[in-house]
ROLUMLUM-764698 format. One record per atom (N, C-alpha, C): residue in three letters; x, y, z. Coordinates in steps of 0.02 Angstrom, whole numbers, plus 32768, in hexadecimal, padded with zeros to 4 digits. Atoms other than C-alpha are relative to their C-alpha. Last residue first. Example, Ala and Ser with C-alpha at 12.3 -4.5 7.8 and 13.67 -1.06 7.14 Angstrom:
<nodes>
SER7FD67FC57FFD;SER82AC7FCB8165;SER7FD980378025;ALA802D7FC58000;ALA82677F1F8186;ALA802D803C8000;
</nodes>
This chain:
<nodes>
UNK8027804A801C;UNK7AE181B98257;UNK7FA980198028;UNK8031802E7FCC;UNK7B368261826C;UNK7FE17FDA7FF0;UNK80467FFC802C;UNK7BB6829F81D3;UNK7FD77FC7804E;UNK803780388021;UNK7C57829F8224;UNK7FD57FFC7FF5;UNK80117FDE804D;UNK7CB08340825F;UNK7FD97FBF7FDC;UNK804E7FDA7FF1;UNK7C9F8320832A;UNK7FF3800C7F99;UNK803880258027;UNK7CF682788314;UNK7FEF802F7FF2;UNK804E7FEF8006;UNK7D9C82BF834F;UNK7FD77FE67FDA;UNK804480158045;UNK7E578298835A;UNK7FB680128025;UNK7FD4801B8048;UNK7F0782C583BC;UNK7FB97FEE7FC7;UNK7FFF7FD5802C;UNK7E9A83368441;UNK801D80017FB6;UNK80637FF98031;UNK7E548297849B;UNK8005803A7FE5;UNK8038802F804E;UNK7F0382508493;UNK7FCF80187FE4;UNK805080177FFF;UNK7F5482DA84FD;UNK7FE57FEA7FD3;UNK80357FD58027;UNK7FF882A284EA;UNK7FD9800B801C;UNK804B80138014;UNK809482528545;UNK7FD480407FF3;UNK803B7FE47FCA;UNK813B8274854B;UNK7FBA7FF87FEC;UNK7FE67FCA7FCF;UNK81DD825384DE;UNK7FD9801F803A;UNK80217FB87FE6;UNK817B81CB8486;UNK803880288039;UNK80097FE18042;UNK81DB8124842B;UNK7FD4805B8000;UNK7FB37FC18012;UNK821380F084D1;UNK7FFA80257FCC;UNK7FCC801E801B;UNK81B0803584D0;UNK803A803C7FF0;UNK7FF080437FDD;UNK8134805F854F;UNK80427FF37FEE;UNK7FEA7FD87FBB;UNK8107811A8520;UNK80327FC28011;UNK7FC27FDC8013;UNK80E480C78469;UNK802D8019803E;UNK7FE68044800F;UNK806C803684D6;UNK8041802D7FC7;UNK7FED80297FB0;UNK801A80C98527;UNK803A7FD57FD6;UNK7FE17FD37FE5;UNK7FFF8127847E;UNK80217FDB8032;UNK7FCB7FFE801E;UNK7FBA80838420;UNK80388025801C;UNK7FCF802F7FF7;UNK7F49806784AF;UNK8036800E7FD9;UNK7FEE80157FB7;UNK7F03812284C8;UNK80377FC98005;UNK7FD37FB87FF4;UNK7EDF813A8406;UNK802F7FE28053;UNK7FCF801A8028;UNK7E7E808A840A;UNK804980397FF1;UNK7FDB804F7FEB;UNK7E3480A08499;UNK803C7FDC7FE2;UNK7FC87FD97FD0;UNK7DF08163846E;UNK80307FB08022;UNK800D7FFE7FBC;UNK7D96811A83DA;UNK803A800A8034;UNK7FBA80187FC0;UNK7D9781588335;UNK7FE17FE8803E;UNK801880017FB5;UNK7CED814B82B9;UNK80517FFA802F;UNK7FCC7FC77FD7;UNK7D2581668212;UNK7FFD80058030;UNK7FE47FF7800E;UNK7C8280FC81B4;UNK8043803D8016;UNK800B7FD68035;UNK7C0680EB8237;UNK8051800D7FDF;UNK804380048003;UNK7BD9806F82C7;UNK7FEB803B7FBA;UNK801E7FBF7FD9;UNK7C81802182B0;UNK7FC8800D7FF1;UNK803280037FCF;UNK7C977F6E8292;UNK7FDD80358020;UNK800980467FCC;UNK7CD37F6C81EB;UNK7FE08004802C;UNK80257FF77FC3;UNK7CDF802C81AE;UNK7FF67FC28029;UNK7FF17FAC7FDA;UNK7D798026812F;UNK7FD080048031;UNK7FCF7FFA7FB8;UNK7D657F598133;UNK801380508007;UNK801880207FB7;UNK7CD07F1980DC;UNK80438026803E;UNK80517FEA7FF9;UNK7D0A7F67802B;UNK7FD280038047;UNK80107FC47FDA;UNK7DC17F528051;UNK7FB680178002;UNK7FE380207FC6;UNK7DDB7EAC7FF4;UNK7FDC80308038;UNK803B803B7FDA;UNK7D637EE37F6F;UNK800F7FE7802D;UNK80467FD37FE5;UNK7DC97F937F4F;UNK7FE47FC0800D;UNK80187FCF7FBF;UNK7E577F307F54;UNK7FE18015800D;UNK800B80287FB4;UNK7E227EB27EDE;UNK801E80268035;UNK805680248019;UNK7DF27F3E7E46;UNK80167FBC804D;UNK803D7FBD7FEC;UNK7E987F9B7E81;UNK7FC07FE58002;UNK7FF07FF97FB4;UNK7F067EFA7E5F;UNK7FE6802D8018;UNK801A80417FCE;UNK7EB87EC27DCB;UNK800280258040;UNK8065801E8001;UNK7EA87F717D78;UNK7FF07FC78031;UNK801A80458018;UNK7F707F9B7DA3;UNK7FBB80037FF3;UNK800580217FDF;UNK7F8B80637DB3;UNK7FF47FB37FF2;UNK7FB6800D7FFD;UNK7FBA80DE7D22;UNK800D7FBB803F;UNK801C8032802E;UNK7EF8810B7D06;UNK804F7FE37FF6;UNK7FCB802B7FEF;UNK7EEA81687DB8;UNK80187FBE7FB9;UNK7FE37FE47FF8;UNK7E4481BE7D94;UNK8067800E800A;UNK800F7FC98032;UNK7DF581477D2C;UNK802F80528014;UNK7FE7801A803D;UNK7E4980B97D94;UNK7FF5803C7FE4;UNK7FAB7FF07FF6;UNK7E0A810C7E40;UNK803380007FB3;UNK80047FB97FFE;UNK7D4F811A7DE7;UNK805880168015;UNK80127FC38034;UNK7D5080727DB4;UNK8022804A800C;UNK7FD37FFB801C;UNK7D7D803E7E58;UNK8020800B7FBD;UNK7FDA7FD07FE1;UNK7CF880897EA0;UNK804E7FF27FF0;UNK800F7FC28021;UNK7C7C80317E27;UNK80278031800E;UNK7FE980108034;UNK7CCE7F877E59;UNK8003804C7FDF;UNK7FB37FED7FF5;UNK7CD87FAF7F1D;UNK80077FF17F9E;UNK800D80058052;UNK7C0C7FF27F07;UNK804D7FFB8000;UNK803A800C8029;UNK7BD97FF77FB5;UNK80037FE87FCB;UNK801280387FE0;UNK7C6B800F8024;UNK7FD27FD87FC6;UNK7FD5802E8010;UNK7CA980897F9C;UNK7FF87FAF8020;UNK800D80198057;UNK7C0D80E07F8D;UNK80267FC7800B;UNK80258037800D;UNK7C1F80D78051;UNK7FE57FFF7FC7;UNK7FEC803E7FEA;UNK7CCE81218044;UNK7FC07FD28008;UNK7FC08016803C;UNK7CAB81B47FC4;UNK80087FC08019;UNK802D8022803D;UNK7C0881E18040;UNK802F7FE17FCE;UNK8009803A7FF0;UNK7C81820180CA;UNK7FD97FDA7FBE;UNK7FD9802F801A;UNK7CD582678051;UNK7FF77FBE8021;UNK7FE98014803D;UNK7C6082DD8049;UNK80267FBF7FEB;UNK80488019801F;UNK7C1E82ED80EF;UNK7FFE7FE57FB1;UNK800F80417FD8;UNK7CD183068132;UNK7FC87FD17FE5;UNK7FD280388005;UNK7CFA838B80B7;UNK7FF37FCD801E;UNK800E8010805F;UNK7C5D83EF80E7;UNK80257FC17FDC;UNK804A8010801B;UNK7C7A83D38190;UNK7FE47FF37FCC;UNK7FF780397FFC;UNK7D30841E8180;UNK7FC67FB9800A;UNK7FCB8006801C;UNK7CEF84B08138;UNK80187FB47FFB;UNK80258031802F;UNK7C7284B681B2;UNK802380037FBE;UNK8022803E7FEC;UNK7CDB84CE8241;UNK7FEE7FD67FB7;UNK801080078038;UNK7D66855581F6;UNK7FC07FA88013;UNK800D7FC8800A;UNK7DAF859C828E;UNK7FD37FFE7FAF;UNK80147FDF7FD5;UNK7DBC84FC82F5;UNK7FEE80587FE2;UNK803B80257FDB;UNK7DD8847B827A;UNK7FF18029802B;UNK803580128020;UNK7E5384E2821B;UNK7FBC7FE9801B;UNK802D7FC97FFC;UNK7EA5850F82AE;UNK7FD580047FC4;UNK80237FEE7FB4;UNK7EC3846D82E6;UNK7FD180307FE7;UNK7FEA7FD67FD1;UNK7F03842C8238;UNK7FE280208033;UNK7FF07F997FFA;UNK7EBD83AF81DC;UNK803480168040;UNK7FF17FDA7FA8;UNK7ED082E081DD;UNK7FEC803B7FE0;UNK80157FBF8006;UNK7E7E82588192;UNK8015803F801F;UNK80497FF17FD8;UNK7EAE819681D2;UNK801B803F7FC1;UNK7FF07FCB7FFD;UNK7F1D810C818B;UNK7FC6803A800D;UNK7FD77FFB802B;UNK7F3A80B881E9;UNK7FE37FF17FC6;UNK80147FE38029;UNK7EDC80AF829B;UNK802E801F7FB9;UNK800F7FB9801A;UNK7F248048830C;UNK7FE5801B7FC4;UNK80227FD98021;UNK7F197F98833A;UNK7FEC80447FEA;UNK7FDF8008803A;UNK7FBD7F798384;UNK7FC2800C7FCD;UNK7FD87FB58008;UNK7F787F948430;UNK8037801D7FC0;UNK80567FD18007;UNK7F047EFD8429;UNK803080477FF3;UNK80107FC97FB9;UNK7FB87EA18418;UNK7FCF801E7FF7;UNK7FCC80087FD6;UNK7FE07E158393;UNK800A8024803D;UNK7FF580497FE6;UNK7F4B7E02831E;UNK802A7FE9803F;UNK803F7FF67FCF;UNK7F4D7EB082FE;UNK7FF17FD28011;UNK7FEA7FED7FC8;UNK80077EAD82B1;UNK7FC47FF6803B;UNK80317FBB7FF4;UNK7FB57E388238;UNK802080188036;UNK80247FE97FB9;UNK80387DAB8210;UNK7FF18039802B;UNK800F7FBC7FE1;UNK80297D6F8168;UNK7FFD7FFE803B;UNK80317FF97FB1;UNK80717CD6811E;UNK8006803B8012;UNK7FEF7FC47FD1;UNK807F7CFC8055;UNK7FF67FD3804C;UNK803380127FAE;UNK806A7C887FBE;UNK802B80298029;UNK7FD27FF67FD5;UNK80937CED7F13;UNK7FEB7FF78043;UNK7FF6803C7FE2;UNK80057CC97EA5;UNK804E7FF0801C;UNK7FAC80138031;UNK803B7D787E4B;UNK7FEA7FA98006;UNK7FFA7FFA805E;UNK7F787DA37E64;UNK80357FE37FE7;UNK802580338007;UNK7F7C7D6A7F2C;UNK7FEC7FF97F99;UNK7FE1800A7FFF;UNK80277DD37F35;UNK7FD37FB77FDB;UNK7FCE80068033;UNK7FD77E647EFA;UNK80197FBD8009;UNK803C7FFD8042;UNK7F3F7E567F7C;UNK803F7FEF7FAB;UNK801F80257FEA;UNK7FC67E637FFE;UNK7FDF7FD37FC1;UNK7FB780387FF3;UNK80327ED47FC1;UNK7FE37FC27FFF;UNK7FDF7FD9804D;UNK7F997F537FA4;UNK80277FC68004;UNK801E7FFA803F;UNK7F157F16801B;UNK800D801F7FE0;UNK800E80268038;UNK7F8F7EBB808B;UNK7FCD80017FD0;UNK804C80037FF6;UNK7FF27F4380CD;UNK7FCB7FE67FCB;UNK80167FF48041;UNK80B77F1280C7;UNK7F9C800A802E;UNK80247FD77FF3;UNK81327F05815A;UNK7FE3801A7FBF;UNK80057FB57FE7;UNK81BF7E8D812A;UNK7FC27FFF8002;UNK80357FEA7FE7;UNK82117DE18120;UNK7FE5803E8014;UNK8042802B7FE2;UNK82877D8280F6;UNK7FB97FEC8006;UNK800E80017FB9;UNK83127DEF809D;UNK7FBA7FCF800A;UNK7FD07FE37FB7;UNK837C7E11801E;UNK7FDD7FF8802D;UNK7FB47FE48009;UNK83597DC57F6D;UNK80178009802D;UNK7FC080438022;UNK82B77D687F5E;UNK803C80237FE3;UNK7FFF80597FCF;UNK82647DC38000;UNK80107FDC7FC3;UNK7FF97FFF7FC5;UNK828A7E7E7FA5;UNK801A7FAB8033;UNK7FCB7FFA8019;UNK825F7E707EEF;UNK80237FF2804B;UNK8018803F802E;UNK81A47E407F31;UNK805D7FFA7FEE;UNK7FF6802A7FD1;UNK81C37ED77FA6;UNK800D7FA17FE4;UNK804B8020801D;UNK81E27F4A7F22;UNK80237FBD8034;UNK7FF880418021;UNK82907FA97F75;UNK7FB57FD78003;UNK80287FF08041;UNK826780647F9E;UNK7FE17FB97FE2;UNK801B7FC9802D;UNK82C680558039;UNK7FC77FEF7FD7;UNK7FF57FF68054;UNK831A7FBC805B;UNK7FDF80317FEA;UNK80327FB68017;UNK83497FE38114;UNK80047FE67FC3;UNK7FD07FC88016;UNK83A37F45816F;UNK7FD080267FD2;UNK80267FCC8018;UNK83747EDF8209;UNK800E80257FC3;UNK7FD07FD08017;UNK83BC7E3E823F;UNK7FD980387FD3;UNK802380078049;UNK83417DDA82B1;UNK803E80367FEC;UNK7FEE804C8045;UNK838E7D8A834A;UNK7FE7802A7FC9;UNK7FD07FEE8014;UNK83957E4383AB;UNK80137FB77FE2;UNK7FED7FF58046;UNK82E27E31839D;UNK805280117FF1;UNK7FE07FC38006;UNK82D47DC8842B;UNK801B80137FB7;UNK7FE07FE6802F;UNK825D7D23843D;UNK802380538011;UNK7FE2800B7FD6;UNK81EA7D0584D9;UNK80477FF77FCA;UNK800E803B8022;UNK815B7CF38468;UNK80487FD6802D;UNK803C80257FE7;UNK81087D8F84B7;UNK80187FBF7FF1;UNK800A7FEE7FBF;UNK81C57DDD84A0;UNK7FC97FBD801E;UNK7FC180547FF3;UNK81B87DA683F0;UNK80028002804A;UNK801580458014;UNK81317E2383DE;UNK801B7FDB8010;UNK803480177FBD;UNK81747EBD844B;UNK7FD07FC47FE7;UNK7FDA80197FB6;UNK821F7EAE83E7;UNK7FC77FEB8028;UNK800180307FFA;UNK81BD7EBA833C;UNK80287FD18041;UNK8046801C8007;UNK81607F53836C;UNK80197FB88005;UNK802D80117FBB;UNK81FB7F9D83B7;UNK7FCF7FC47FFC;UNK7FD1803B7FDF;UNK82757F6F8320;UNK7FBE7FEC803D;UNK7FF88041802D;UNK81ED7FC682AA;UNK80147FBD802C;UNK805280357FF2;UNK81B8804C8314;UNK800D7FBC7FE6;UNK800780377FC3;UNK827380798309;UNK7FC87FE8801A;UNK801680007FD2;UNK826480A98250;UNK7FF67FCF8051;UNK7FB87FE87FC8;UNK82F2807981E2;UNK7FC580278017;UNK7FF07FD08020;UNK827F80588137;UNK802780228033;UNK80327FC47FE3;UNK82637F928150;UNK8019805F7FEE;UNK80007FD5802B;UNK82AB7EDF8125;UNK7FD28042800E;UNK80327FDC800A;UNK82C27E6681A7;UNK800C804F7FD3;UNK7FFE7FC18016;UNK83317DD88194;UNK7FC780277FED;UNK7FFE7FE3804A;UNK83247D3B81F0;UNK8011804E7FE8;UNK7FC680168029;UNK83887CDC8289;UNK7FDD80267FC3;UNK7FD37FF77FC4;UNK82CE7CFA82FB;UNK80547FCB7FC6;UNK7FDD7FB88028;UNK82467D44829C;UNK805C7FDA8009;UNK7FC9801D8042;UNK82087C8F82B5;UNK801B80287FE7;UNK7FD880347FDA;UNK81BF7CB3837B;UNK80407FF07FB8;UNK7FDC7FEE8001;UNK81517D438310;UNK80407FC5801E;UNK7FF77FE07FC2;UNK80EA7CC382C6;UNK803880258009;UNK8052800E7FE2;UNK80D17C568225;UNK7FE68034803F;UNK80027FB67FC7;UNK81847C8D81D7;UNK7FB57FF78006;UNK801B802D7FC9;UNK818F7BEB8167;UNK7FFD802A803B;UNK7FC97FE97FC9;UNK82157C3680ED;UNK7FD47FED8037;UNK7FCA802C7FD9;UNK81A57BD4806F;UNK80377FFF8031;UNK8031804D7FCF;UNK810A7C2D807F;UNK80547FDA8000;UNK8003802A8038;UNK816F7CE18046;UNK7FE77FB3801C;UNK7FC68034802B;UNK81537D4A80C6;UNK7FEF7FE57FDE;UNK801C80188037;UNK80E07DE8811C;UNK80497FDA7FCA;UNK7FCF801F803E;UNK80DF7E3681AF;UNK7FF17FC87FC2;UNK7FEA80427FEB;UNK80487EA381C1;UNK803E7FFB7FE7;UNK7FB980188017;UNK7FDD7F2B81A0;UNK80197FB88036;UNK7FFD80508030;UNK7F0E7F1B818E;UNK80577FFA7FF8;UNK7FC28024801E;UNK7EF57F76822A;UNK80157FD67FD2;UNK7FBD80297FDA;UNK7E577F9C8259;UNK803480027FE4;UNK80117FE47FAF;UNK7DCA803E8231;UNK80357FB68016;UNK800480568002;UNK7E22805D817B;UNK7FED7FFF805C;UNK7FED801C8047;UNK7E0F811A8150;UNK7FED7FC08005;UNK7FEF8041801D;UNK7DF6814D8205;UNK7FFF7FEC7FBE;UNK801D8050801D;UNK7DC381FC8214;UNK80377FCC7FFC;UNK804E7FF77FF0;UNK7DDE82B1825E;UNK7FDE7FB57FE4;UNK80158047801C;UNK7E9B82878297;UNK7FBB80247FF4;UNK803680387FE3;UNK7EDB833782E1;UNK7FE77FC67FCD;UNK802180148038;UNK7F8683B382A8;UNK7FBF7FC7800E;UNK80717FD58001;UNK7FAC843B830E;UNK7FFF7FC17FE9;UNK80237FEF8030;UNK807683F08328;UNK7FB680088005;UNK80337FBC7FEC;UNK80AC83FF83DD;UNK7FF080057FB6;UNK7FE67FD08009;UNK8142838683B6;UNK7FC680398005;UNK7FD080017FE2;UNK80DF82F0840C;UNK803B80438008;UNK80237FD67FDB;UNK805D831E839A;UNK802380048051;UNK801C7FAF800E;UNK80AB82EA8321;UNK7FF180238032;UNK7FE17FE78006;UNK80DE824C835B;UNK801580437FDC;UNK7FF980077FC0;UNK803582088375;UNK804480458022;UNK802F7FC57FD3;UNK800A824982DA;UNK801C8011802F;UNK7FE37FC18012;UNK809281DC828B;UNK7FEB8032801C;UNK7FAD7FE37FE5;UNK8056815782E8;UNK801E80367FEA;UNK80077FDF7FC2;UNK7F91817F82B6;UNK804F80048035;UNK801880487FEF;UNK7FB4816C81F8;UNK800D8022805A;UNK7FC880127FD6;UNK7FB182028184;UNK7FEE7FB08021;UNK7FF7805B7FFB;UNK7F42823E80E6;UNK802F7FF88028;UNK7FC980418001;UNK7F2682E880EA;UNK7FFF7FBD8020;UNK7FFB80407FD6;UNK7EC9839180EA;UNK80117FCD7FEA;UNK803D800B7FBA;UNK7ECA843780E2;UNK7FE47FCB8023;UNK804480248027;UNK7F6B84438071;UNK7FBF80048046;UNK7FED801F8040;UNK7FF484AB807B;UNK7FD87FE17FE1;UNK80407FE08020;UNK7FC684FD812D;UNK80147FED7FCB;UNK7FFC7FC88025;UNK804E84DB8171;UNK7FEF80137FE9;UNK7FF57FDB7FBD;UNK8012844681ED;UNK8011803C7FF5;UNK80477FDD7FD6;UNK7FAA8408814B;UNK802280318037;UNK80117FDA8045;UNK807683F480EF;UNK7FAE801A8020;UNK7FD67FB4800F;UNK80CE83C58192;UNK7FC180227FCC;UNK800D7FE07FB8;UNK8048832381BB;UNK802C805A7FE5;UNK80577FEA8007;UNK803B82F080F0;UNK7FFB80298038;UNK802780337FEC;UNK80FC82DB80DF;UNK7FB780308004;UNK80127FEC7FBF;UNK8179836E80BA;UNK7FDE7FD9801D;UNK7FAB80157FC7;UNK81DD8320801B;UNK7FE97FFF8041;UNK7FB67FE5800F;UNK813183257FCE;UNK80367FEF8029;UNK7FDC7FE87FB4;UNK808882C87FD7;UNK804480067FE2;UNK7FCB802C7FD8;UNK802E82C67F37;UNK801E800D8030;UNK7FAB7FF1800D;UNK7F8783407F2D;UNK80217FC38018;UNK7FD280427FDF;UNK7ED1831A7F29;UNK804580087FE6;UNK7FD3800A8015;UNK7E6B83CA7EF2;UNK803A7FB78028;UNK7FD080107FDB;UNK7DCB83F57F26;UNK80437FD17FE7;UNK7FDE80278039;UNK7D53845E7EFB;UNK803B7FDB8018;UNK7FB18015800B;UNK7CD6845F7F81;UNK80237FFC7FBF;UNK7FE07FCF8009;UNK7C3184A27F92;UNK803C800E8005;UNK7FE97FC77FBD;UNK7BF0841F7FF3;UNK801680337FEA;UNK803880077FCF;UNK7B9483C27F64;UNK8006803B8035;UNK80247FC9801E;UNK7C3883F47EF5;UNK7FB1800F8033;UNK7FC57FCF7FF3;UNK7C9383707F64;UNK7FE480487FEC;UNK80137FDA7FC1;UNK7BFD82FA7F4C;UNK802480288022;UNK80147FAE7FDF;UNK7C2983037E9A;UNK7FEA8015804E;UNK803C80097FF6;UNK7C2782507E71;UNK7FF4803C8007;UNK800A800E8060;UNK7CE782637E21;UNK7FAA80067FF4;UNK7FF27FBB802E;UNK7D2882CA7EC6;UNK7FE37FEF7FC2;UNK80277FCC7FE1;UNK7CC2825B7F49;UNK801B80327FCA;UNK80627FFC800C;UNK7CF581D57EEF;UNK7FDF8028800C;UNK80087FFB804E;UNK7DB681F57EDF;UNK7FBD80077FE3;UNK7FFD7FCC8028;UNK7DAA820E7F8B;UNK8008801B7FC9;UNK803D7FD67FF2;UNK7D63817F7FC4;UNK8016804F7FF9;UNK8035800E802D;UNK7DEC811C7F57;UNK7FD680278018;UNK80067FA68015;UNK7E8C81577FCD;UNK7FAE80017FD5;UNK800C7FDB7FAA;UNK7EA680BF8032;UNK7FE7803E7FDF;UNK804B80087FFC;UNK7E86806A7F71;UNK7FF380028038;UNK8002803C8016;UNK7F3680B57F29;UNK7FB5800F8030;UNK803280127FF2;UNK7F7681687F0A;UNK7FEE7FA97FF3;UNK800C7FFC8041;UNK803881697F24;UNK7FAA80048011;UNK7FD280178028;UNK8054819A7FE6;UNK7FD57FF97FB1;UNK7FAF801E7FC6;UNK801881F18073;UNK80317FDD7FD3;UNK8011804D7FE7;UNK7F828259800C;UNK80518001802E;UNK7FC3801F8007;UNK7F7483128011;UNK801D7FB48015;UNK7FE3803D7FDE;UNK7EDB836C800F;UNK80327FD87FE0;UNK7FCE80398010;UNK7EAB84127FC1;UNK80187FC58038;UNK7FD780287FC9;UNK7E1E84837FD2;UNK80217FDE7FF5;UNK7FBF802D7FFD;UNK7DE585067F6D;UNK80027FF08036;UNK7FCA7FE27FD8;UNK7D3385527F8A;UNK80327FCC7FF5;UNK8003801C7FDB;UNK7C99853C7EFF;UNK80448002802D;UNK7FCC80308022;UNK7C5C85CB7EAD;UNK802A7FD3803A;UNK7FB47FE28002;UNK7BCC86147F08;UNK802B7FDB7FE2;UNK7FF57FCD802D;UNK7B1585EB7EE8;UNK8043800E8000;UNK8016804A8041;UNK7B2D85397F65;UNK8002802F7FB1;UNK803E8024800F;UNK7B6485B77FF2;UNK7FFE7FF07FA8;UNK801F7FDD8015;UNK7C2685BC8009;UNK7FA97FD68000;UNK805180288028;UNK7C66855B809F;UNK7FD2802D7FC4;UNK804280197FEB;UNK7CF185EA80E8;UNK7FCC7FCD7FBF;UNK803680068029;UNK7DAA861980AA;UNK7FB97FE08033;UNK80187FC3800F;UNK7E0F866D8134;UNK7FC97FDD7FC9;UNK80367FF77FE1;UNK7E4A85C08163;UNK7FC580408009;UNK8038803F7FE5;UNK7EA585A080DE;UNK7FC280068025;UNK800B7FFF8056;UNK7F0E864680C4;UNK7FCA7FBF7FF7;UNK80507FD97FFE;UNK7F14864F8188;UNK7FF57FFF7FBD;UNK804580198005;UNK7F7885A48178;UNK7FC3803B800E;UNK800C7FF98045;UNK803585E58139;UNK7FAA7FE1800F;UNK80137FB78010;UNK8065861181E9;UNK7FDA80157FC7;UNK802780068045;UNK807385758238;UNK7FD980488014;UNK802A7FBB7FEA;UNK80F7856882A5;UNK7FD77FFB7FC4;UNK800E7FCD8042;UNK813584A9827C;UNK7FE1803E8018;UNK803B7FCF7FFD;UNK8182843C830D;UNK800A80377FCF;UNK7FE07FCD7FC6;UNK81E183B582D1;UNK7FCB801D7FF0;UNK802A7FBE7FF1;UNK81A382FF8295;UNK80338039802C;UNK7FEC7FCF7FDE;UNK821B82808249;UNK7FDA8024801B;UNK7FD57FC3801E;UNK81C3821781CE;UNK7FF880178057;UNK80117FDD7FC4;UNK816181698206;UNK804380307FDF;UNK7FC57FD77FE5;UNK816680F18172;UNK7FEB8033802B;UNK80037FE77FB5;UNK811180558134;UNK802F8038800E;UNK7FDD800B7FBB;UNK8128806C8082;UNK7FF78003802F;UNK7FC87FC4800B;UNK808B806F802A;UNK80447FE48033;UNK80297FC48000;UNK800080008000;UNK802B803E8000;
</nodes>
């Protein structure tokens, strides 16, 4: 889906967001108000309910025009926190650690409401559990969430990750990856995943969310900026209402919605978009009681359990890192 990766965060003054937030919700007679959003990585079928909401028009509905930008050198969190874009594609660790550096920036939705990442091997390296990390090679982008996550697994198994040998491939196509240099890596299995079941390339998967309740986090979620959301309500409302509707088209209709990614996106696979969107159909809202729904448990555990392993310089206020209040009411 994308590289797993957690970027650097420093604290941003943000000076460049009264130009943003100065605009207001035009009425329905008025021409419709720029807005731009900024995905996290290439566009793929985490991103589809916004291709729908911009191709169906319910973007125009609200009096939106709205523009989907690539993410730059700066990442999605910097680029909303500077007012650059208004809003963005992130994942709730990165947040986490955002907000750690006093960045503005808040979660207003869930994207995917569990965890579909994981590790992820080739069937015959026989990696069934973390307990078998143990003499292999792990492949990853040199984030220390990485070592942590897979230290506090093996741990449960009574394993140590200083058996596994670690080394950064970057960029490197993962498929190119485990039959040349390494074991086993960190892939999300409705892009990688889904790809691997097209190549008929057997896989064992093991769901980080499978392995600690506190590993289920939210990834990838929705973010703005504070003062966006606080000086510009319905604005962000508007946007919200819009694009929830993009994700239950997409729930609804994963063939028609992948259509619409393809048409927009016409440089992408067909197979592998056309069964991601059907993998994912059931799983951006799953058990929640409404498409984007956070809960303060799941924020809370992941945080705690970062505090745990060293990866936080000090703890947050969680219940100001994300919000429901912009969601379309059931």
């Amino acid at each position: 889906m994308r590289k797993y990766r957690i970027f650097t965060v420093v604290f941003i003054l943000i000076l460049a967001t009264l130009p943003l937030v100065a605009c207001r919700q035009p009425q329905t007679n008025q021409d419709p108000t720029p807005v731009t959003v900024v995905l996290d990585w290439t566009p793929n079928t985490n991103h589809t309910g916004l291709y729908v909401a911009q191709a169906e028009g319910f973007f125009r509905e609200q009096g939106l025009d709205v523009t989907i930008m690539l993410p730059g050198d700066a990442g999605a969190i910097q680029t909303v926190a500077s007012g650059n874009a208004h809003f963005g594609v992130s994942y709730q660790e990165e947040l986490t650690l955002a907000r750690v550096q006093e960045v503005p920036a808040i979660s207003i939705a869930a994207i995917i409401q569990h965890n579909t990442s994981g590790f992820a091997s080739p069937a015959e390296k026989n990696i069934k559990s973390p307990k078998d990390f143990v003499g292999k090679t792990y492949g990853g982008w040199g984030s220390p969430v990485e070592e942590a996550v897979i230290e506090s697994v093996m741990q449960l198994e009574g394993a140590s990750a200083s058996d596994v040998n670690f080394i950064n491939i970057g960029e490197t196509d993962f498929f190119t990856a485990v039959q040349r240099d390494i074991d086993f890596a960190w892939i999300f299995y409705a892009w990688t995943g889904i790809e691997a079941e097209l190549r008929d390339f057997p896989l064992n998967m093991i769901f980080v969310k499978d392995l600690a309740p506190q590993l289920d986090y939210y990834t990838p979620i929705l973010i703005t900026s504070e003062q966006l959301a606080a000086e510009n309500p319905d604005l962000v409302k508007a946007f919200m209402t819009a694009v929830t509707k993009g994700y239950e088209f997409a729930m609804a209709n994963p063939d028609a919605a992948a259509d619409i990614l393809l048409a927009a996106e016409p440089d992408l696979d067909p197979d592998l978009v056309r069964a991601s969107q059907a993998w994912l159909a059931d799983k951006y809202q799953d058990d929640a009681p409404r498409w984007g729904e956070q809960r303060l448990q799941v924020w809370q555990g992941y945080t705690d359990w970062m505090l745990s392993k060293g990866l936080l310089d000090r703890e947050i206020d969680v219940e100001k890192a994300f919000t429901n209040d912009f969601l379309p009411q059931k």
